[in-house]
C-alpha positions as CSV (number, residue, x, y, z in Angstrom):
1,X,0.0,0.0,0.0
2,X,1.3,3.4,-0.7
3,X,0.6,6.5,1.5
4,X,0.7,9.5,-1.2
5,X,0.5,13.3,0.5
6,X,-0.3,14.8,-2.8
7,X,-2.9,14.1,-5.2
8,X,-2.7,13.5,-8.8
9,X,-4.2,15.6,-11.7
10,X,-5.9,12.2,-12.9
11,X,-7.6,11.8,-9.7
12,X,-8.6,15.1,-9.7
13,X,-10.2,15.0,-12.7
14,X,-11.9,12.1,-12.0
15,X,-13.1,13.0,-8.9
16,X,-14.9,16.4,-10.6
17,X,-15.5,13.9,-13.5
18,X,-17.8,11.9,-11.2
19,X,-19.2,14.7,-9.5
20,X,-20.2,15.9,-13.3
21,X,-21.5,13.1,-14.5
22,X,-23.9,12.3,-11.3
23,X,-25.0,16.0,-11.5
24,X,-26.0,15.7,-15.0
25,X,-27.6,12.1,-14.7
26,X,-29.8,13.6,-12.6
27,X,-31.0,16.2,-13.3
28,X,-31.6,14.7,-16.5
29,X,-33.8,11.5,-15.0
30,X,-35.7,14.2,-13.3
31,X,-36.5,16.5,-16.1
32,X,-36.8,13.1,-18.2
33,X,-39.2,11.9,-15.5
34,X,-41.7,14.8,-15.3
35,X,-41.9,14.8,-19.3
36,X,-44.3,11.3,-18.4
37,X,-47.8,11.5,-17.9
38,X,-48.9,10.7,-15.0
39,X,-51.1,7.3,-14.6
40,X,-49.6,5.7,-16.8
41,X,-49.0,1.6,-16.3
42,X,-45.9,0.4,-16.0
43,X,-46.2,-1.1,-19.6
44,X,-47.1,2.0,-20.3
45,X,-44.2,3.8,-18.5
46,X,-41.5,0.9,-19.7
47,X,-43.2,2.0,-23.3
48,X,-42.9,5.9,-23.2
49,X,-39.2,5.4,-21.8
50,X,-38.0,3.2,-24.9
51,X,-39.3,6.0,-26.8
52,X,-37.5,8.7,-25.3
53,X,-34.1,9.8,-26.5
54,X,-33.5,11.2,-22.9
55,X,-33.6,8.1,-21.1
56,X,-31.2,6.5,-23.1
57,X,-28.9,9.3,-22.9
58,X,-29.3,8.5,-19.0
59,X,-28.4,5.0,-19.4
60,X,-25.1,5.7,-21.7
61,X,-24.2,8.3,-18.9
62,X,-24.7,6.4,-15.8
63,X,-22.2,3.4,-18.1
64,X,-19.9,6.6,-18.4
65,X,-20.0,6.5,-14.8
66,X,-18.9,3.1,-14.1
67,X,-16.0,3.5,-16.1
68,X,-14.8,6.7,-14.4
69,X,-15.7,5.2,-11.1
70,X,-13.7,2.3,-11.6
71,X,-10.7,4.3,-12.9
72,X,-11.0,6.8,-9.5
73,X,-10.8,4.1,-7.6
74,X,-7.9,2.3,-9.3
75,X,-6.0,5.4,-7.9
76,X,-7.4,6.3,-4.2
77,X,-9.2,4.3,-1.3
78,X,-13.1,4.7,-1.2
79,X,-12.8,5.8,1.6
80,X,-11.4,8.9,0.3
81,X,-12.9,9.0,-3.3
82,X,-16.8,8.4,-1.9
83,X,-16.7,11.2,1.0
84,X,-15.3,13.9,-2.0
85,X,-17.4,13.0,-4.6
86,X,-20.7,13.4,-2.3
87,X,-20.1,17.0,-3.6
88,X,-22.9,16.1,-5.9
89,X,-25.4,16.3,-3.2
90,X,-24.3,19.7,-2.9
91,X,-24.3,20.3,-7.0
92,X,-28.2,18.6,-7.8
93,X,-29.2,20.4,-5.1
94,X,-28.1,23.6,-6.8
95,X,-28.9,22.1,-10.4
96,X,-32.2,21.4,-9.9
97,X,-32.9,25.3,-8.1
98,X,-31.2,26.4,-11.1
99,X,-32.3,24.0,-14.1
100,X,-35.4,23.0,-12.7
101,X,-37.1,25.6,-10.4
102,X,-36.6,23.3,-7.1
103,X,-36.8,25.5,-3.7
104,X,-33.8,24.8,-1.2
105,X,-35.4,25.6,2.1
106,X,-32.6,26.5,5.5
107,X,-32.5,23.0,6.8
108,X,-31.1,21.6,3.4
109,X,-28.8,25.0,3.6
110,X,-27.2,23.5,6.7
111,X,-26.8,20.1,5.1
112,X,-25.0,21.6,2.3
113,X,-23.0,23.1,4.7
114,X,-22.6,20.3,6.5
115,X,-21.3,18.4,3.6
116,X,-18.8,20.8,2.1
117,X,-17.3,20.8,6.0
118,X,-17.3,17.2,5.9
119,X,-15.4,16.8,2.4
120,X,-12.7,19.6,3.1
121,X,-11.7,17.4,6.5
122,X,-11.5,14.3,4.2
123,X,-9.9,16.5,1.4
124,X,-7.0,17.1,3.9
125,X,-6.0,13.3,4.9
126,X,-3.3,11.3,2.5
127,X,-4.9,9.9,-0.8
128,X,-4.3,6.0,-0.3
129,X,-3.8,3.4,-3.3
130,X,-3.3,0.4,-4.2
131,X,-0.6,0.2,-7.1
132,X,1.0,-2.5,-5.8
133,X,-1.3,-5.3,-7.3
134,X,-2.2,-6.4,-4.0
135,X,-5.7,-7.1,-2.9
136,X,-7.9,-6.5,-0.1
């Protein structure tokens, strides 16, 4: 196991990368999701989503995911790549008062707050790897 103090610009980019990509999947599912109608049976929903570009779009993103997710942590512990990239709580919260009109009300304020606190103290502890080869 090696103990790195800095981090690299491939982790950081695919620590933002994740962050991205779970921000834009959804917000996208939800904005995909109110576009149904409402009553619908779930032949009838399974139906409507085939039909829709959107969803499919979803689908190829959250498969983008994956693979980004599985390269972040090829290069830092989850215990350190989960706790940053809950950031995306924090962006779909501000995506979807932005994008989609959403109200964030003072208790959800102090969450946010509560979360950017919690990812700057994980942000400062040594980014942990495995390049050895060996496994858990």
């Amino acid at each position: 196991m090696i103990i790195d103090t800095r981090i690299s610009y491939r982790l950081i980019i695919g620590l933002a990368s994740a962050i991205l990509l779970d921000t834009v999947v959804q917000i996208l599912w939800k904005s995909a999701a109110l576009s149904l109608e409402s009553g619908l049976s779930l032949g009838g929903t399974l139906q409507a989503i085939l039909h829709r570009p959107v969803f499919l779009a979803v689908g190829a993103l959250m498969i983008c995911q994956l693979g980004n997710w599985l390269k972040v942590l090829a290069h830092a512990d989850l215990s350190y790549a989960q706790p940053i990239t809950s950031l995306s709580y924090v962006t779909v919260c501000l995506g979807s008062t932005l994008i989609l009109g959403e109200h964030i009300d003072p208790v959800q304020m102090l969450g946010i707050g509560c979360i950017l606190a919690g990812v700057w103290l994980v942000s400062r502890t040594a980014v942990t790897s495995m390049t050895d080869g060996s496994r858990i």
